[in-house]
C-alpha positions as a printed NumPy array, in Angstrom:
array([[ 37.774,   6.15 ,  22.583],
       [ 33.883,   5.935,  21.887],
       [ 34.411,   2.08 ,  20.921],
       [ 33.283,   2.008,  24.667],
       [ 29.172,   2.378,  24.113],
       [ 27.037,  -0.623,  24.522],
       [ 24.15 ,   0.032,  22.028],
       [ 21.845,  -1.673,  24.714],
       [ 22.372,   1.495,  26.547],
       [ 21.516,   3.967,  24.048],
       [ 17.913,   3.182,  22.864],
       [ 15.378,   4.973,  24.097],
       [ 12.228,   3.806,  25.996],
       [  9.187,   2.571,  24.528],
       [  7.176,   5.556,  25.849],
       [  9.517,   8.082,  24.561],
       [  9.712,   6.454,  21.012],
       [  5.837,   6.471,  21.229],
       [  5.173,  10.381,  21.978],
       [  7.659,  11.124,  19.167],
       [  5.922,   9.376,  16.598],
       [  2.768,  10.849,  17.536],
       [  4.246,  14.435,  17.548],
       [  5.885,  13.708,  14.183],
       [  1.987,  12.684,  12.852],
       [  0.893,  15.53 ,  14.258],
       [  3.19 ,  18.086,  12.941],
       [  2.258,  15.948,   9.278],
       [ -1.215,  16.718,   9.87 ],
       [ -1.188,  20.107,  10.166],
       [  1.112,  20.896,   7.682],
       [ -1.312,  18.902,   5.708],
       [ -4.068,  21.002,   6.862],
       [ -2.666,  24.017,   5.771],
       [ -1.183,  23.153,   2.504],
       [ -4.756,  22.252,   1.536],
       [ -5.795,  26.075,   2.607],
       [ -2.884,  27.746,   2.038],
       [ -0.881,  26.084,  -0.765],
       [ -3.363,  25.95 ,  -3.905],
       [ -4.393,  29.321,  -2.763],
       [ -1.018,  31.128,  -2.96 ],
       [ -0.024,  29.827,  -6.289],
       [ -2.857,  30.942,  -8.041],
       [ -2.545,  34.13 ,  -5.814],
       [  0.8  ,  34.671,  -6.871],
       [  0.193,  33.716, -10.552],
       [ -2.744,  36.208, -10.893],
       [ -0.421,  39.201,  -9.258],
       [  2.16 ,  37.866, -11.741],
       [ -0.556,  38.982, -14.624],
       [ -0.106,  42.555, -13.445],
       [  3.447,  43.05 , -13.269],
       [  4.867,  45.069, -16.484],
       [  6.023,  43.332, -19.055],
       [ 10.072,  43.901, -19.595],
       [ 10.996,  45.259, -23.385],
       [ 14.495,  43.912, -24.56 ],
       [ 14.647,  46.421, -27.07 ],
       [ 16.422,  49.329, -27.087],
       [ 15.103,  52.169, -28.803]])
């Protein structure tokens, strides 16, 4: 059975719990850094091509 583990065993060092966090705020960062370039910019990118596309008729002539 797994009723075996000793939770003493299974944490993980100091060091290791230290890089992850600063990979996690990392990774945070830059997505930050490009939502601020990229996501404002594709919406209204995507809402201006949206102008051009042809406007569906529902009725049938």
């Amino acid at each position: 059975m797994i009723d075996d583990f000793d939770d003493d065993n299974l944490k993980a060092p100091e060091a290791l719990k230290d890089m992850l966090v600063s990979e996690i705020e990392l990774i945070r960062d830059a997505m930050t850094i490009v939502n601020m370039f990229l996501g404002e910019n594709m919406l209204a990118g995507v809402k201006y091509l949206q102008e051009f596309e042809p406007k569906k008729n529902n009725t049938h002539e």
